[in-house]
Backbone atoms as SQL, in Angstrom:
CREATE TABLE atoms (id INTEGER PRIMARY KEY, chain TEXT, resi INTEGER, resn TEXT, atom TEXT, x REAL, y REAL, z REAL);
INSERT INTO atoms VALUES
  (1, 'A', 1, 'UNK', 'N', 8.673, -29.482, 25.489),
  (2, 'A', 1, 'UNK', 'CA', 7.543, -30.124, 24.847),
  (3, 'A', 1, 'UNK', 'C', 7.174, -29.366, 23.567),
  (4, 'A', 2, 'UNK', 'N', 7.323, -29.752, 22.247),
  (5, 'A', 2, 'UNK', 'CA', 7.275, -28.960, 21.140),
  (6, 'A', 2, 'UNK', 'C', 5.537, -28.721, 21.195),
  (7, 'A', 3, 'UNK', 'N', 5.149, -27.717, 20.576),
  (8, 'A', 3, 'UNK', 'CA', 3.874, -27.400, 20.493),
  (9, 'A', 3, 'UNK', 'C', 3.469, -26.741, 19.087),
  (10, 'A', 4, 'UNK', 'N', 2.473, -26.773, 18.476),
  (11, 'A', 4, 'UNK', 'CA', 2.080, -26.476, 17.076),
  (12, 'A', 4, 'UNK', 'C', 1.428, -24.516, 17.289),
  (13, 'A', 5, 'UNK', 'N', 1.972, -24.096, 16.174),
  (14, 'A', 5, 'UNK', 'CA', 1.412, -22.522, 16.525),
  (15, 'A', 5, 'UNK', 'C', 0.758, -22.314, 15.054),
  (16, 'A', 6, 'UNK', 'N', -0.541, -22.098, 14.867),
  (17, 'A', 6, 'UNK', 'CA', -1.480, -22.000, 13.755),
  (18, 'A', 6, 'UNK', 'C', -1.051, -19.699, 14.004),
  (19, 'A', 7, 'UNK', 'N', -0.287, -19.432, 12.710),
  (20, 'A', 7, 'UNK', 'CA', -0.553, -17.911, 12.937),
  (21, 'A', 7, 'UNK', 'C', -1.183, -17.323, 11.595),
  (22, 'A', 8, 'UNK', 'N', -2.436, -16.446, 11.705),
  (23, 'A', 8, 'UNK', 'CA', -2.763, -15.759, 10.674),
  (24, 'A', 8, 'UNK', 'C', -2.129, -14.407, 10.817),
  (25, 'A', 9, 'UNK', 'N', -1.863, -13.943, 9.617),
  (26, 'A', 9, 'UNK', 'CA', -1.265, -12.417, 8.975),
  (27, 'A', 9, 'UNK', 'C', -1.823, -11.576, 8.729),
  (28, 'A', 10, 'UNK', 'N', -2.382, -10.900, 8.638),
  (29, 'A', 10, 'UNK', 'CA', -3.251, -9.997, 7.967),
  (30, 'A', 10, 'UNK', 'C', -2.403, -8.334, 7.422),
  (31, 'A', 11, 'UNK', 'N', -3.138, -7.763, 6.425),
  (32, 'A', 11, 'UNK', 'CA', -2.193, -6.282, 6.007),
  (33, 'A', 11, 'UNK', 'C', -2.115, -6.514, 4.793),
  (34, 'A', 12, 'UNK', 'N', -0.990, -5.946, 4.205),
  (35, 'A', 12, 'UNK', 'CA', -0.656, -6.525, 2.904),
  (36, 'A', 12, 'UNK', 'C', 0.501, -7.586, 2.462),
  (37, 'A', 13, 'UNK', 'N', 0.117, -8.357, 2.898),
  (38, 'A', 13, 'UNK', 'CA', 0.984, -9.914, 3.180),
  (39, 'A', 13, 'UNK', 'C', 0.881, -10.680, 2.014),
  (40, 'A', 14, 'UNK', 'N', 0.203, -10.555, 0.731),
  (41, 'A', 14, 'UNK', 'CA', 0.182, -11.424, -0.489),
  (42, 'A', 14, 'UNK', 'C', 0.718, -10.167, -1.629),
  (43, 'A', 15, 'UNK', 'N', 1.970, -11.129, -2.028),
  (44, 'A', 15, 'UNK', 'CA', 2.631, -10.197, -3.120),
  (45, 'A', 15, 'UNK', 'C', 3.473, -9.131, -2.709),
  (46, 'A', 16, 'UNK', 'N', 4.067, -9.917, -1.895),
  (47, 'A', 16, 'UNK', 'CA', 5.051, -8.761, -1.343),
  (48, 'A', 16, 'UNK', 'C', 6.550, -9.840, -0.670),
  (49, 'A', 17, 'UNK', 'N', 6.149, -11.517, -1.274),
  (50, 'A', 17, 'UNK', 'CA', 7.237, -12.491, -0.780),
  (51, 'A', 17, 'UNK', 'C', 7.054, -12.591, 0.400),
  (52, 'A', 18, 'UNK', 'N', 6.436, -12.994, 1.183),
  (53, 'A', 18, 'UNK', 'CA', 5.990, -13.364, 2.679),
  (54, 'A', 18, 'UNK', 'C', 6.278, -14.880, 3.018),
  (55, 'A', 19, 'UNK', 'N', 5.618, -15.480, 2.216),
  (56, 'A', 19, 'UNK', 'CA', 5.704, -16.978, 2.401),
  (57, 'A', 19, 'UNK', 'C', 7.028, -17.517, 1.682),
  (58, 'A', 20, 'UNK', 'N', 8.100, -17.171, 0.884),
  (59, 'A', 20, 'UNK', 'CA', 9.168, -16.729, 0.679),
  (60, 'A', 20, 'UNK', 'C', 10.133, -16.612, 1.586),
  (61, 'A', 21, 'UNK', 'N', 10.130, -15.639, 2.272),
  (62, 'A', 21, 'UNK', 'CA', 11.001, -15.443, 3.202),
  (63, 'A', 21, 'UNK', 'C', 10.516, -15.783, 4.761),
  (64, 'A', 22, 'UNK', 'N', 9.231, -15.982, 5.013),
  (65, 'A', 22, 'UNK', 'CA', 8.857, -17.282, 5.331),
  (66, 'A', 22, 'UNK', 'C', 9.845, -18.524, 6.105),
  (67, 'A', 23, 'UNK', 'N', 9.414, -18.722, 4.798),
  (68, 'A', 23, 'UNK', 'CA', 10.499, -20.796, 3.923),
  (69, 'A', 23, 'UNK', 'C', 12.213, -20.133, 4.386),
  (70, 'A', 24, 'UNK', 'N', 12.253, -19.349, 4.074),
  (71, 'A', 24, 'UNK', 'CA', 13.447, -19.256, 4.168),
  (72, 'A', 24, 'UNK', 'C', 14.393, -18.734, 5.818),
  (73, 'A', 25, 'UNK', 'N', 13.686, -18.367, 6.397),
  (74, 'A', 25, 'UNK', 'CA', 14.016, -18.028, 7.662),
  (75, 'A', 25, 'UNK', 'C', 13.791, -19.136, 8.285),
  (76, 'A', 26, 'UNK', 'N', 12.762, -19.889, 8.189),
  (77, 'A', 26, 'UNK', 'CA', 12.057, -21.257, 8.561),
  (78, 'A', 26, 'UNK', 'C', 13.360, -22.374, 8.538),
  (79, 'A', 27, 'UNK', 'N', 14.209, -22.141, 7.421),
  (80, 'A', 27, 'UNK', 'CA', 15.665, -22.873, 7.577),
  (81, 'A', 27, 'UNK', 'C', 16.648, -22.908, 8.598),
  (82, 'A', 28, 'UNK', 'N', 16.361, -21.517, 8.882),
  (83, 'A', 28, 'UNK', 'CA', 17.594, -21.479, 10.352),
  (84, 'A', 28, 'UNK', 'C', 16.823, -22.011, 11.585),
  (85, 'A', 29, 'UNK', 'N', 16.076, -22.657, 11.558),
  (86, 'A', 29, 'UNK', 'CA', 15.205, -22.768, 12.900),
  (87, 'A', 29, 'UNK', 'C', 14.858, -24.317, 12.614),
  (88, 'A', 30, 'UNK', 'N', 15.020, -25.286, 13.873),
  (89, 'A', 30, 'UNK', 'CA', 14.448, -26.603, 13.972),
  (90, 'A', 30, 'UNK', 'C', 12.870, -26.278, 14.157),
  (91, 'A', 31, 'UNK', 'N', 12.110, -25.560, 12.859),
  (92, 'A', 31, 'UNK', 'CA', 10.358, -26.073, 13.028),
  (93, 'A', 31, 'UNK', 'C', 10.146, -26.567, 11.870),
  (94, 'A', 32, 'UNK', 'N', 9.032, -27.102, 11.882),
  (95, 'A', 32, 'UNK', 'CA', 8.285, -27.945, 10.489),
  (96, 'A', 32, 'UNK', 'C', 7.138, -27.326, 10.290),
  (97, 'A', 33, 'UNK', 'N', 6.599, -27.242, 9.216),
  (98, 'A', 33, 'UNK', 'CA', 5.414, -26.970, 9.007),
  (99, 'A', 33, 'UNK', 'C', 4.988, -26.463, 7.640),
  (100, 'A', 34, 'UNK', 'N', 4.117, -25.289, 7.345),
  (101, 'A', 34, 'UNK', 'CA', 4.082, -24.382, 5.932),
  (102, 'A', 34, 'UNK', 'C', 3.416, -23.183, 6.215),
  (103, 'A', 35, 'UNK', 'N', 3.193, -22.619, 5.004),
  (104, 'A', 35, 'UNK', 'CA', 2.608, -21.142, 4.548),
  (105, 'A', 35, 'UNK', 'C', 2.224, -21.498, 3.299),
  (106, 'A', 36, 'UNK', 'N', 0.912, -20.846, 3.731),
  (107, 'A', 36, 'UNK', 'CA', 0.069, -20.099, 2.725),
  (108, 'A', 36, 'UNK', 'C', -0.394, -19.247, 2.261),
  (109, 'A', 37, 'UNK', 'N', -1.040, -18.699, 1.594),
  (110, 'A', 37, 'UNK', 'CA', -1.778, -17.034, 1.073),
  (111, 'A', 37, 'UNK', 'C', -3.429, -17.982, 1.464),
  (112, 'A', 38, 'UNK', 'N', -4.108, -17.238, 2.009),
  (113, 'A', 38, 'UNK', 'CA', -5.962, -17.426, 1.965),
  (114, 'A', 38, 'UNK', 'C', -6.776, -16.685, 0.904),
  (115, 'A', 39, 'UNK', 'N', -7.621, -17.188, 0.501),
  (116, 'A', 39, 'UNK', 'CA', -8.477, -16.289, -0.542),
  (117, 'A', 39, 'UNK', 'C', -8.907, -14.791, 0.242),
  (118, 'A', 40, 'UNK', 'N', -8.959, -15.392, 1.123),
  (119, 'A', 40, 'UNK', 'CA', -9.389, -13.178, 2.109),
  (120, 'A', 40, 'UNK', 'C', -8.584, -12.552, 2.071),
  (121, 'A', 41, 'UNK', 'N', -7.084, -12.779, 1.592),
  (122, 'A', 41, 'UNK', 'CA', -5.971, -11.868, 1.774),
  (123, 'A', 41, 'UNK', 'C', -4.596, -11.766, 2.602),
  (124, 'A', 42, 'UNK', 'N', -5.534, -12.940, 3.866),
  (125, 'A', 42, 'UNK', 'CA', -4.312, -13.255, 4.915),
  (126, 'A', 42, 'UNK', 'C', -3.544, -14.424, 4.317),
  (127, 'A', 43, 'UNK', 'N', -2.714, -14.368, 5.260),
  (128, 'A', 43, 'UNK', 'CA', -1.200, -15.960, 5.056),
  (129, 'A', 43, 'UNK', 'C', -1.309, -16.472, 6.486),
  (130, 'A', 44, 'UNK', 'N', -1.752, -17.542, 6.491),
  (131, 'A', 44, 'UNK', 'CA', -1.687, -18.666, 7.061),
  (132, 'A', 44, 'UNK', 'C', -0.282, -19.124, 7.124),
  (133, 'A', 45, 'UNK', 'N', 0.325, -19.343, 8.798),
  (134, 'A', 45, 'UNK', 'CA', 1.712, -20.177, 8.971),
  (135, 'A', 45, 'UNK', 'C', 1.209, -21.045, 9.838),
  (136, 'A', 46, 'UNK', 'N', 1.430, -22.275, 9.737),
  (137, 'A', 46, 'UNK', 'CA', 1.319, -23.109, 10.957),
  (138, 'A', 46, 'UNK', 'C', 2.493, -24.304, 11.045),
  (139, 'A', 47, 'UNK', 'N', 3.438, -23.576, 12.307),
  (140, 'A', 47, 'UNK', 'CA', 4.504, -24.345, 12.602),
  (141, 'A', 47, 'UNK', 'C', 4.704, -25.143, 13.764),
  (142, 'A', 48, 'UNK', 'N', 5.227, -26.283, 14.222),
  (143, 'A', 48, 'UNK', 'CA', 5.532, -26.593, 15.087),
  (144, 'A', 48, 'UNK', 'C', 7.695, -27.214, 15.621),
  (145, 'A', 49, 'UNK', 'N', 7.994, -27.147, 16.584),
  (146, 'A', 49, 'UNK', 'CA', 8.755, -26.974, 17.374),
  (147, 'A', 49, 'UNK', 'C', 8.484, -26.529, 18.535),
  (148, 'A', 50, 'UNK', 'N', 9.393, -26.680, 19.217),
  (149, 'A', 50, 'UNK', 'CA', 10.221, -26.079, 20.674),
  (150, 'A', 50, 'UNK', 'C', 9.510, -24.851, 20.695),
  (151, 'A', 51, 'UNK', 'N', 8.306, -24.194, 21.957),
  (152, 'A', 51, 'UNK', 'CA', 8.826, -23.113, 21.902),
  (153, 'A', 51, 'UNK', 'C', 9.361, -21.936, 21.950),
  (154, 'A', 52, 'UNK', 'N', 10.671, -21.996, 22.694),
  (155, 'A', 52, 'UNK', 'CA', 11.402, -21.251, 22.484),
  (156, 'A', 52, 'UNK', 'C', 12.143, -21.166, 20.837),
  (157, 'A', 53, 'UNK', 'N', 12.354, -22.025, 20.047),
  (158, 'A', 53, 'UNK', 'CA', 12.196, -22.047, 18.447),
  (159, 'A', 53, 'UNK', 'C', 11.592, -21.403, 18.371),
  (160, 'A', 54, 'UNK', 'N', 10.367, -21.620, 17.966),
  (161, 'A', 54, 'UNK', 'CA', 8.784, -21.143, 17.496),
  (162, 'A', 54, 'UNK', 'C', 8.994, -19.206, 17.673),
  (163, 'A', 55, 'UNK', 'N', 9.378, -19.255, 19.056),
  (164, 'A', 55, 'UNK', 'CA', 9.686, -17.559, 19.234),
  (165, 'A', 55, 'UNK', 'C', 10.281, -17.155, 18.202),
  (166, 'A', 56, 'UNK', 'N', 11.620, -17.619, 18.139),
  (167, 'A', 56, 'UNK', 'CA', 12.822, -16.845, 17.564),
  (168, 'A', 56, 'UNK', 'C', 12.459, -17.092, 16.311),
  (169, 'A', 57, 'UNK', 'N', 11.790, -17.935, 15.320),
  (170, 'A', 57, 'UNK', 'CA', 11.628, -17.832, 14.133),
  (171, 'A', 57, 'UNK', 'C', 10.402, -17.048, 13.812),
  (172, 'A', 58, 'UNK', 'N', 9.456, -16.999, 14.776),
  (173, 'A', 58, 'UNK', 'CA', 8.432, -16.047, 14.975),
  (174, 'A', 58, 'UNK', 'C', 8.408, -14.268, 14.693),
  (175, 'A', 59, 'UNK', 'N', 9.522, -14.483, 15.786),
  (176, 'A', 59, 'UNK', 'CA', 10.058, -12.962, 15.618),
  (177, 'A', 59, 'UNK', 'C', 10.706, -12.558, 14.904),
  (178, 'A', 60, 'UNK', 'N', 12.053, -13.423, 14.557),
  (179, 'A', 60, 'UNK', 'CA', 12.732, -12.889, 13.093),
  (180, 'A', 60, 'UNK', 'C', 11.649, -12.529, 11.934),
  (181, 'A', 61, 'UNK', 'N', 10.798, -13.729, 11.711),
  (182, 'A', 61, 'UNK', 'CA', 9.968, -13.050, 10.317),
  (183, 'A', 61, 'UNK', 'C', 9.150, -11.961, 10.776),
  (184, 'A', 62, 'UNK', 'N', 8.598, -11.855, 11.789),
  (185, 'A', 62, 'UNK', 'CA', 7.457, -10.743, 12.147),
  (186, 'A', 62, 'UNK', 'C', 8.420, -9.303, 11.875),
  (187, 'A', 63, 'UNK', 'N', 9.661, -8.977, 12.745),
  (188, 'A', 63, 'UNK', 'CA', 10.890, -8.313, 12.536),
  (189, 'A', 63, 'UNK', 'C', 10.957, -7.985, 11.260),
  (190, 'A', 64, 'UNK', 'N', 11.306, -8.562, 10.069),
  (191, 'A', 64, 'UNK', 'CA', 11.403, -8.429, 8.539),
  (192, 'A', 64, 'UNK', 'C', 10.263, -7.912, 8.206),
  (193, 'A', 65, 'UNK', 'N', 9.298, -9.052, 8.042),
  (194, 'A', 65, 'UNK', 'CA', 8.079, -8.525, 7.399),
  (195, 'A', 65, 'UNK', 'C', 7.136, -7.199, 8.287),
  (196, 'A', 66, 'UNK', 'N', 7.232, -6.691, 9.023),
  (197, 'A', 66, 'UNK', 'CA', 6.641, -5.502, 10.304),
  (198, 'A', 66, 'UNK', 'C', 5.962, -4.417, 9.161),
  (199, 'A', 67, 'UNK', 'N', 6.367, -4.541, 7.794),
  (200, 'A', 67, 'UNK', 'CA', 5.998, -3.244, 7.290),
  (201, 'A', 67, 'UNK', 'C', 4.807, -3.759, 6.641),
  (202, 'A', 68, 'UNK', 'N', 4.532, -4.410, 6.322),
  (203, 'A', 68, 'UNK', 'CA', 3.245, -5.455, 5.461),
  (204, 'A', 68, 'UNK', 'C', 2.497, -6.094, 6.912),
  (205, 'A', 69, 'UNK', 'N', 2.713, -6.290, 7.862),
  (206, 'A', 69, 'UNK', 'CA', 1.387, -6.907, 8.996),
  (207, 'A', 69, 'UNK', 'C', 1.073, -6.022, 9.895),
  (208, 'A', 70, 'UNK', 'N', -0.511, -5.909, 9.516),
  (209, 'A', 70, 'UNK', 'CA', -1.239, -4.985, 10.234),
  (210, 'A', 70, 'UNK', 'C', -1.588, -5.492, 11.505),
  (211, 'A', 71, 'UNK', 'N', -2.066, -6.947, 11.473),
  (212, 'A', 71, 'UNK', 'CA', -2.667, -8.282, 12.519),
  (213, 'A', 71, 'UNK', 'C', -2.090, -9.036, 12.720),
  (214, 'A', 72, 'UNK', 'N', -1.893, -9.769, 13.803),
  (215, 'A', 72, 'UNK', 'CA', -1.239, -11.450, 13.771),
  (216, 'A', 72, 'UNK', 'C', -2.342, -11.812, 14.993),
  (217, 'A', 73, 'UNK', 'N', -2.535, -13.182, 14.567),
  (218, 'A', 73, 'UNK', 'CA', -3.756, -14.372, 15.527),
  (219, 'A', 73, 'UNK', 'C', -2.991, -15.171, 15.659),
  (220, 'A', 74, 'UNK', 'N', -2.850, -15.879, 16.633),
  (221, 'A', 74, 'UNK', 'CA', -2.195, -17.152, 17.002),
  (222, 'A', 74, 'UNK', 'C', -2.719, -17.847, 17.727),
  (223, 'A', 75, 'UNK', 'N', -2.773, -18.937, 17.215),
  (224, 'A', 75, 'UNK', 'CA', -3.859, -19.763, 18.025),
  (225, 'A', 75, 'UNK', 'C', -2.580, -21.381, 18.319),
  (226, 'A', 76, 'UNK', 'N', -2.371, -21.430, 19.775),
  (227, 'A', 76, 'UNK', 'CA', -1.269, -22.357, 20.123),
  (228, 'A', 76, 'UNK', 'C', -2.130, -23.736, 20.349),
  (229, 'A', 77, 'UNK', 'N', -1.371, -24.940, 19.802),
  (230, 'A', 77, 'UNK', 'CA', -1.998, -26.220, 20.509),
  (231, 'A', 77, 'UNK', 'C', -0.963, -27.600, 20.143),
  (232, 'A', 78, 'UNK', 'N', -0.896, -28.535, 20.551),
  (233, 'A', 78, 'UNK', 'CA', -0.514, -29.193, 20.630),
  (234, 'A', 78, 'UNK', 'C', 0.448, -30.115, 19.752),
  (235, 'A', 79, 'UNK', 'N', 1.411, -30.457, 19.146),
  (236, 'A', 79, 'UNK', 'CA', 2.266, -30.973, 18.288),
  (237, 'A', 79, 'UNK', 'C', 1.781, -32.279, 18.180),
  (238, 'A', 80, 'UNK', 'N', 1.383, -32.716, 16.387),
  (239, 'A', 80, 'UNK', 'CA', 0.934, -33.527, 16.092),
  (240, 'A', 80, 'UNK', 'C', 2.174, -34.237, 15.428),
  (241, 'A', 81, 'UNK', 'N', 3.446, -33.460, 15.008),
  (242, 'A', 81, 'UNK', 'CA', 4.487, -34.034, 14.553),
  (243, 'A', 81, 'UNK', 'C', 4.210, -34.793, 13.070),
  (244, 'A', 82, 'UNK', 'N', 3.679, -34.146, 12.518),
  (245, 'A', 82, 'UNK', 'CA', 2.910, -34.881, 10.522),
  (246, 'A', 82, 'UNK', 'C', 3.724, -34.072, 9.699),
  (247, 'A', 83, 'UNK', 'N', 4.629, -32.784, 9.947),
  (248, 'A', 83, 'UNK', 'CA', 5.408, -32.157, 9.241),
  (249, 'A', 83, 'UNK', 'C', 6.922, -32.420, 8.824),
  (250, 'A', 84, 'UNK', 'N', 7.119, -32.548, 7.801),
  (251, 'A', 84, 'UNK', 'CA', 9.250, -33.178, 7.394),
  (252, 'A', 84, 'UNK', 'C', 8.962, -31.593, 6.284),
  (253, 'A', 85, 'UNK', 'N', 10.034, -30.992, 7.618),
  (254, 'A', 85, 'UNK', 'CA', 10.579, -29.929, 6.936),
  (255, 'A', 85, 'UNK', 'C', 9.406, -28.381, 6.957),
  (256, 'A', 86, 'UNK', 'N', 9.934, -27.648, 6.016),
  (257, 'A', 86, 'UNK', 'CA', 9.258, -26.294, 6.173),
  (258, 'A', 86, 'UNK', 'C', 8.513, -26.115, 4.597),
  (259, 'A', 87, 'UNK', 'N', 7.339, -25.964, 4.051),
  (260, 'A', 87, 'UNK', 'CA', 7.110, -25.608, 2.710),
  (261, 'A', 87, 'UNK', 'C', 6.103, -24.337, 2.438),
  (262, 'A', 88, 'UNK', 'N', 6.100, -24.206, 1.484),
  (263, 'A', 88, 'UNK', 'CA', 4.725, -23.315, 0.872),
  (264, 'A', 88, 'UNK', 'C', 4.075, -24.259, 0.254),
  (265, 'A', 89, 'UNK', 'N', 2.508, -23.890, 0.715),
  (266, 'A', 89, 'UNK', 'CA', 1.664, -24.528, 0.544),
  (267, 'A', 89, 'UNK', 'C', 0.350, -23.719, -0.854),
  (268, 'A', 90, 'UNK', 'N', 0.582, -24.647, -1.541),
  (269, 'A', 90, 'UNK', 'CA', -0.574, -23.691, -2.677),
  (270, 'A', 90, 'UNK', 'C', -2.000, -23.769, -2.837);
């Protein structure tokens, strides 16, 4: 049952290519969704898929990016399926 995962970032996550590599890890993985930067500093991801997906693309970026996130929030709920594809959002 695919499910939607809203995750905030926190640390130094803007200006350092986050939502970047992001998008781009986001390719090897069947999820949809985007990234953003927030005016407070955090990056907003909110993806949905499978999830066991959701993990593995979860963890690969958390894995990469580990040196820039101080925080992660995740707040899980339900797949609304409104996403074609993976983007950055401005």
């Amino acid at each position: 049952m695919p499910e939607r995962r809203t995750v905030y970032y926190s640390g130094r996550v803007q200006g350092v290519g986050f939502r970047y590599t992001a998008t781009s890890i986001a390719r090897r993985y069947r999820v949809a969704g985007y990234v953003r930067n927030l005016p407070d500093g955090r990056v907003e991801l909110v993806a949905e898929g499978e999830p066991q997906e959701l993990d593995r693309f979860l963890g690969e970026l958390e894995t990469v990016m580990e040196r820039y996130i101080r925080e992660t929030q995740v707040v899980r709920s339900p797949a609304t399926g409104e996403f074609q594809g993976f983007s950055i959002r401005y």
